[in-house]
Phi, psi and omega in degrees: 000338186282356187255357198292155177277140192263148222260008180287348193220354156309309184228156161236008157242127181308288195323320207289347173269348190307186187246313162252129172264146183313084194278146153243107172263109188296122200215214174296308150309345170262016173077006167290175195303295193223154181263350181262070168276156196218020192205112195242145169190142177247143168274171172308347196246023139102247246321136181232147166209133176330070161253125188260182165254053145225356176141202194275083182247154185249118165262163190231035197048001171224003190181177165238115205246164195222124194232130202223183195298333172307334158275018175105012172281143154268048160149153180299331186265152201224105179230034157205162184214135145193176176250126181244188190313342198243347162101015190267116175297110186263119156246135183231134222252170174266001188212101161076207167184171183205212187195142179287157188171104214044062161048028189233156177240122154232161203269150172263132163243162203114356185225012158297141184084351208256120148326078188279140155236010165167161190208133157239117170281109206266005194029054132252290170172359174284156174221129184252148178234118153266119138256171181273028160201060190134139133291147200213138160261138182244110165233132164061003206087022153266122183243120158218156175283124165274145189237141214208047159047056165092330145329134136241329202244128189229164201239292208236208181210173148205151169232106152316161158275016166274336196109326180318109138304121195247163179214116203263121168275191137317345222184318162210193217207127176224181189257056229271120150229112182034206230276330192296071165293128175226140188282132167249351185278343172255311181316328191245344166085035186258139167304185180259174210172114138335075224216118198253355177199120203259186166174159198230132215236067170325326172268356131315300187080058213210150189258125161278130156253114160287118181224206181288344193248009197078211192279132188227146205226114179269094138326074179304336155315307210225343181036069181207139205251159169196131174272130194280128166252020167312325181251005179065196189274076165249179193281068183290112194256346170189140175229173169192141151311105207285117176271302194328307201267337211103024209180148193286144151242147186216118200253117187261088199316116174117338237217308184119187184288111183246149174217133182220115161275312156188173195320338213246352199220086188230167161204162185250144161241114181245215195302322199273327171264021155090049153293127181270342200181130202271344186285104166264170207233328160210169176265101159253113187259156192250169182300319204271320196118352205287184205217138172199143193228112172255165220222133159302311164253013202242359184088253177195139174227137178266119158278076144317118190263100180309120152303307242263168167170122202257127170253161185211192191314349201266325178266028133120012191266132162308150216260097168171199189294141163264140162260319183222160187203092172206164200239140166309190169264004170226039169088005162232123196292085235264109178252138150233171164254191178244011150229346173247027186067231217223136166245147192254106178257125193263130179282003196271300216272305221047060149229166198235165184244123150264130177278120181216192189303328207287321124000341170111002199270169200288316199234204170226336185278121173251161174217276200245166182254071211253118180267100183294171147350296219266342205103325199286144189243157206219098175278113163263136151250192170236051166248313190182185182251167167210139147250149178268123182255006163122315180247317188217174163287137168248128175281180181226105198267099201262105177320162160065345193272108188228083155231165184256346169246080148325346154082022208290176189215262213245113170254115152242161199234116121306189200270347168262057189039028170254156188270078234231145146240109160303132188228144147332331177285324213164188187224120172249115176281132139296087199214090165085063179060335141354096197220151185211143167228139202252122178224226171305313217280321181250067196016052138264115177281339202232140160238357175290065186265154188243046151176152176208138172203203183209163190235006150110008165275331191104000139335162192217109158245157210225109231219136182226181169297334190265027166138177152258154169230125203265133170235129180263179198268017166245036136079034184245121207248141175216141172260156175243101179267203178289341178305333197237033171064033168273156195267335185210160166271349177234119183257114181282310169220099126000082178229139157208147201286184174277005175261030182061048154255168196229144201213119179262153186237132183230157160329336187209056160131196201216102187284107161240164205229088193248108181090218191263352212268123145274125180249117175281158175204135174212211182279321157337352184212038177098329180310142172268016142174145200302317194288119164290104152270347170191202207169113178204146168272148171235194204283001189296312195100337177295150182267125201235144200217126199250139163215165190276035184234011184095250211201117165254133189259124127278127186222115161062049222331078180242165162254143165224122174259149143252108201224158162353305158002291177244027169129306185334132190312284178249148161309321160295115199242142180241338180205146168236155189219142151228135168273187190307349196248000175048041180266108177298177134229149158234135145240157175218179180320000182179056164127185174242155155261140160245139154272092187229141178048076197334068160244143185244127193241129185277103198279349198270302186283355166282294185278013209000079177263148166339090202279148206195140148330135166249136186246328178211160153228153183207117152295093180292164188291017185235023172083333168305124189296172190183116184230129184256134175226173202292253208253028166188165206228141190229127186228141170258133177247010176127324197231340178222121174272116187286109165248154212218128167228118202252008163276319206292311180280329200233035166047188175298339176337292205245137158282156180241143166264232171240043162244144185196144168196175218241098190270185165295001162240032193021053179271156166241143189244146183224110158312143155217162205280354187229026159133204171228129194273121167251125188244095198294155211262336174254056174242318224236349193198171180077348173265334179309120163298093170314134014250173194248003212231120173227170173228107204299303203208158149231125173272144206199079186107330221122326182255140177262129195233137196244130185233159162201057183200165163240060173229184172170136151238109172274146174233137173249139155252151175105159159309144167254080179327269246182104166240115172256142154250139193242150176218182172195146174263125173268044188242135193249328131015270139200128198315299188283317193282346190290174186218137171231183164204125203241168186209122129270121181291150182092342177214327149296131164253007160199174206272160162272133166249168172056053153307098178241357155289165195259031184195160164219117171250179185186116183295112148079050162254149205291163177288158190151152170266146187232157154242088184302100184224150186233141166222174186224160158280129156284144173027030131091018164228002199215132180267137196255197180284174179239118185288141184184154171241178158247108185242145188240155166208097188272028160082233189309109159345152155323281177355277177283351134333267177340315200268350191295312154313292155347281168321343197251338183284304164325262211303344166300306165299281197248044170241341124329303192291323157320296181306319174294342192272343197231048176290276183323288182312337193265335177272324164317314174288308191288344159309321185282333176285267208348300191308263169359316238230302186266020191225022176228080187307323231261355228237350185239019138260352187263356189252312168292325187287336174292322205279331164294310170313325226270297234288319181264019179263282162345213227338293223270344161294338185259021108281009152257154146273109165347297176302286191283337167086025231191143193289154161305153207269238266313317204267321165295290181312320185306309186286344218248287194321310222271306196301333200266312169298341186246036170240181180221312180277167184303107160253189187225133180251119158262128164233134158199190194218156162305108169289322135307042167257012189279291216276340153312320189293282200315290203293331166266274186190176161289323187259022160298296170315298223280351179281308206278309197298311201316313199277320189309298197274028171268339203298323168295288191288020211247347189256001192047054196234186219245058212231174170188160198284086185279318172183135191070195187280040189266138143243148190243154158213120193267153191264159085296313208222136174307328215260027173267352168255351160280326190286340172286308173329288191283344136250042148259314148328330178232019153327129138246139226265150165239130344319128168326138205224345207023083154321148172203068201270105185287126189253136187248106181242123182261142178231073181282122149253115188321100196228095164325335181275317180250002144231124190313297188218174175333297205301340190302322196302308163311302194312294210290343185283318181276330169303310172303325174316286217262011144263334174305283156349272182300337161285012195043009198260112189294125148090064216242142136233150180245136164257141178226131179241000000 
């Protein structure tokens, strides 16, 4: 298996070796007509369409819309498509054809009665018609015929890239270049030949003819015709050029689907790989790469092709978790494990030689992959060293050393070519073939070492736990202690800037060291905190100083920090980066920062992407930015942030570790515990034409509004009963993954997410201006644009304002005239209240005791939820704070949710859900207990007794709801006992409940309690 050719750059999809490919077929159920299609195509505005022998549908990835002669085809049946430069859609019929326009159809007359078997847009403004009785040119509303010396029946059509027309009969094949016609089927001595498909094969430089006897091939080149007999005399009904892969797709009637690269590498896919019906009638590859075929009885089928592809020992990658991933200067990717050494994968040939001890390497367990100046590759275990000497590994074998861990770390090149390894042991220097090792004995006193640099003399320093160590260029070691003004003896990192000054980063402060003199820094001179973790200059000249207390920016010898404070994800900072554009980035332990125009931008909470550990930023060579997180890669292309979620594609299967890396051909290779994931970064994204995301329509009352862009501003007068927005995504990819997420700005404060249905309503809005936006995931990776409407909505028409005023002036004027006339009568009556009031003692204490009630039920409503009759989360936690601090004995907090109430909301309505929140909290509150609504569907409760969570449980569970809903609601119950040693306060306890909560969740895992004691 280690000799098999590696299948990445050969094929660029996984299916094509499987035995069945991944079909997805489009039918009856997906709202087409007829199964009997004969035309597949996308227009510019991303909509693919359908020509059937029942009409015309246009799919949008949520529907199907179907135009039949009543819009205005002259037949139903439909067996040509194309677009031409002015956006006008040619459709062609079993009885003529015509073209869409502003959605009006118009007919060409002169091709009534006529066969269209195929149409071309020449982008000169002609548009060719093949029928089964003449070619014909449509120019300016000019049909003129062309005569092609005794052809009547023409099958297919083509335009080169000269401009030639080629044109396929009945019988032969010609040539259009402007007036000049050639037969090519008599010039070449060709047989007659039915030819339903042409095409022109640019790196060759040669015309495929498909015809009934098979493939025929015009070398233009060699100016010579020959027929390929990889497939013999078959029916070629369509080809087309795959770019992406490298490779022909070719629909062989009767036969099924061929994918050909070159004679030695084809494959026929018929019934058994999972073709439904082998006659196809035609070929599309789409904007996305998808594959799309109609089938004479099967309807319409899609090849999404997975980029992403985890290889493991059987295609020669060592077998456990990769540990390391780097590449030489000669096209090869070097992988190691933690248990089967290292494989050379060459990214030009692919193929790969695996290494293990027998091979020469000191150990099969690798922890780094270290590439030198020089090339030379370099294995660390935590045994011993190795190097590649081209054909195999040599170890490096330390006289006297008689341990089994040595521990390398750190390979570093000074500036007078020696090669130093940190080792647990020692420092081993490299020099002219040469190797040595510095230990106690030649005053490195300390071998721990954590860091190595230089101070620009040709010094070598060296920092450990115990102290700094000067290594000189005669190979003479001197320490340097606190004696001599380093602020701490344990040196975490050596870094220096471009003026030589050298900046020790310690445990307690911060060392620089300019010439022989040190200068301290500590939080005492500004620093936002003592623990150093690193030290790096930008292009600037500022100095950025990372602690586990956040970020000190030096500058113009000012300190200006960053912490939790003014925005950092976290305090813990793991890398600061700056790119070509001279833009930081941070990442840190829970998320990324951009520092741009000294602004600190939160990117997880501006795009709302996940917070997640950052591990690396890396730039590749077209400037695009790249942040590796715990289980998914976030790539910036300048202007769009990408997202790759590499759980999503290979499911819960695999873990990832932190080794990943960006070759020269700008793949990302990724480690995982079951082998390595290659994800090519331009399969999956960077390709779309934007925007991808539109919004079709808005329903409003009832009345319908049609959009076909994706920006609009609308205005209503009048009440807004009721509004829906309809949208729709062209990514084809696969259809059930996209995902959206929407906003009305003026009523939403955050966006809803993880959306797959195509619509949102919302009820009763107040006047005001909204603003509606909607965005999609693409290909379940990529965020696309973002689409929005604007809508005003000014409440009462001009009109009725007017007469509503009007009216309020009248009645005002005669309710003035009243008063006056009814004076008298109105002060004689408030004298009879009075006398009644002061003279019923007993009727104005029953008027105050009422009136304290109003007041404290009023107080106690602005501590419910409205809905649920359940306390507000701000007044339960005050009561949560006070019971966890004044309690001793153990209670207990239950938190859970509707598990189906998402889908409840989506499939019924709002005020349906909003019943069920209602009935779920009279049932807690029926129990009288301490509980509250925190949000959406969470519920909280304090406890006494366990078994008052079953019991809440079980009723609610058989609640039945009216209208009966059949319901199936899963309930997630966290049952925490409250323990002060391992939660600090309330709030830690929520945070833990709802983290645990929301793992339930994403495992499915249904009707689940966890107890924590």
């Amino acid at each position: 298996m280690k000799k098999i050719i590696f299948l990445l750059f050969l094929l660029f999809s996984s299916f094509i070796f499987s035995e069945e490919i991944p079909v997805r077929y489009y039918s009856f159920k997906d709202g087409l007509p007829s199964l009997e299609v004969w035309k597949v195509y996308q227009t510019r505005d991303g909509y693919m369409w359908f020509g059937t022998s029942a009409g015309l549908c246009r799919y949008s990835g949520n529907d199907v819309r179907i135009f039949r002669t009543e819009d205005g085809l002259p037949n139903n049946v439909v067996f040509a498509l194309d677009q031409d430069g002015r956006g006008r859609f040619w459709v062609g019929t079993e009885n003529g054809c015509g073209y869409f326009w502003n959605w009006n159809f118009v007919k060409i007359e002169g091709l009534s009665g006529r066969k269209i078997n195929d149409i071309l847009c020449d982008g000169s403004g002609g548009v060719w018609v093949a029928t089964n009785n003449g070619l014909f040119l449509y120019n300016r509303g000019n049909l003129k015929k062309i005569d092609l010396k005794g052809e009547v029946s023409f099958f297919s059509l083509f335009r080169d890239l000269e401009g030639n027309i080629w044109v396929g009969g009945a019988k032969r094949v010609f040539r259009i270049r402007g007036n000049n016609i050639t037969d090519i089927t008599k010039k070449y001595d060709l047989p007659e030949m039915r030819v339903y498909s042409i095409f022109f094969d640019k790196p060759n430089n040669e015309i495929l003819f498909g015809s009934t006897i098979g493939l025929y091939i015009l070398d233009l080149k060699r100016d010579g015709c020959y027929r390929d007999e990889t497939f013999g005399d078959t029916n070629f009904s369509c080809i087309t050029y795959d770019k992406k892969r490298d490779l022909f797709w070719y629909a062989i009637w009767g036969k099924g689907l061929a994918r050909f690269r070159d004679k030695k590498d084809y494959k026929l896919y018929r019934e058994k790989n999972g073709i439904m019906d082998p006659f196809i009638t035609d070929l599309f590859l789409d904007r996305e790469g998808n594959l799309w075929f109609s089938m004479r009885f099967g309807g319409v089928g899609k090849i999404s092709f997975v980029n992403d592809f985890l290889y493991t020992a059987e295609d020669g990658i060592p077998d456990g978790t990769i540990t390391a991933i780097s590449e030489d200067g000669s096209g090869n990717l070097w992988v190691g494990s933690i248990t089967d050494g290292v494989s050379k994968v060459n990214l030009n040939t692919g193929k790969i030689k695996h290494f293990t001890v027998k091979d020469g390497l000191f150990e099969n367990e690798v922890k780094k992959i270290i590439i030198d100046s020089s090339g030379r590759v370099w294995v660390f275990g935590p045994r011993g060293i190795s190097f590649f000497s081209g054909k195999r590994f040599k170890k490096i074998l330390i006289k006297g050393l008689k341990v089994k861990y040595i521990e390398p770390e750190i390979l570093y090149e000074d500036s007078i070519g020696r090669k130093l390894i940190a080792t647990h042991y020692g420092l081993i220097v490299f020099k002219d073939g040469k190797m040595k090792l510095l230990n106690e004995r030649d005053g490195l006193k300390s071998t721990y070492i954590l860091s190595i640099g230089e101070d620009g003399k040709g010094n070598v320093l060296i920092g450990t736990r115990s102290g700094l160590f000067i290594l000189d260029v005669n190979g003479k070691i001197r320490w340097v202690s606190e004696n001599e003004g380093l602020i701490s003896r344990y040196i975490v990192d050596i870094y220096r800037d471009s003026k030589g000054v050298v900046y020790i980063s310690t445990n307690n402060g911060l060392s620089v060291l300019k010439g022989n003199i040190f200068r301290n820094f500590s939080t005492g001179n500004g620093l936002v905190g003592n623990n150093i973790s690193f030290v790096r200059e930008d292009s600037s000249g500022r100095i950025w100083i990372a602690t586990t207390n956040g970020i000190s920016i030096y500058e113009d010898g000012k300190f200006r920090n960053l912490n939790l404070k003014n925005g950092l994800c976290s305090n813990s900072i793991n890398v600061i980066f700056e790119d070509t554009r001279k833009r930081i980035w941070i990442g840190t332990s829970y998320g990324i920062n951009l520092y741009e125009n000294n602004k600190l931008i939160n990117i997880n909470e501006k795009y709302d992407f996940p917070y997640s550990n950052v591990n690396s930023i890396k730039e590749d060579r077209l400037g695009d930015i790249f942040f590796f997180c715990n289980s998914y890669i976030l790539k910036f292309d300048g202007y769009t942030f990408h997202y790759i979620d590499l759980e999503d594609v290979f499911k819960n299967e695999i873990s990832f570790t932190t080794c990943w890396y960006i070759d020269s051909m700008r793949n990302i290779w990724v480690g995982t515990n079951k082998g390595l994931i290659r994800h090519k970064i331009t399969s999956s994204y960077g390709e779309h034409l934007f925007p991808t995301t539109f919004i079709t329509r808005i329903e409003v009352n009832g009345k319908r509004y049609i959009f076909e862009k994706s920006f609009a501003d609308i205005n209503f007068a009048g009440k807004v009963r009721k509004i829906t927005f309809f949208w729709r995504n062209n990514s084809f990819f696969d259809e059930e993954k996209n995902i959206y997420k929407f906003m009305l700005e003026g009523l939403d404060r955050k966006w809803n997410m993880g959306i797959r249905r195509n619509y949102a309503t919302y009820t009763n809005l107040g006047p005001g201006v909204y603003k509606f936006r909607v965005i999609s995931k693409v290909n379940c990776d990529t965020f696309g644009n973002i689409a929005y409407v604007n809508v005003k909505v000014r409440g009462i028409s001009p009109a009725k304002m007017k007469l509503a005023t009007i009216f309020l002036l009248l009645s005002l004027f005669m309710g003035l005239i009243f008063l006056i006339f009814n004076n008298r009568k109105l002060r004689r009556e408030i004298l009879n209240v009075n006398r009644l009031l002061h003279s019923a003692k007993l009727r104005n204490e029953m008027l105050l005791i009422k009136f304290n009630q109003v007041k404290k039920d009023f107080v106690k409503f602005k501590k419910v939820d409205e809905l649920s009759l359940l306390y507000r989360f701000p007044y339960f936690l005050k009561i949560f704070r006070e019971k966890f601090i004044s309690q001793d004995e153990k209670f207990y907090f239950l938190l859970f949710n509707i598990e189906n109430f998402t889908s409840i909301n989506y499939s019924y309505s709002i005020y349906t859900a909003d019943s069920i929140l209602s009935e779920v909290g009279r049932k807690i509150y029926s129990q009288n207990l301490m509980a509250s609504r925190l949000c959406g569907d969470f519920f909280a409760v304090i406890l006494e007794d366990k078994e008052v969570a079953n019991r809440i449980f079980r009723d609610i569970e058989f609640e039945k709801f009216s209208p009966p809903l059949n319901l199936s609601i899963g309930l997630y119950g966290v049952c925490v006992e409250a323990s002060k040693e391992k939660f600090s306060s309330p709030e830690v306890v929520i945070t833990f409940a709802f983290r645990e909560l929301r793992k339930l969740k994403k495992a499915k895992v249904k009707r689940k309690k966890l107890i924590f004691k």
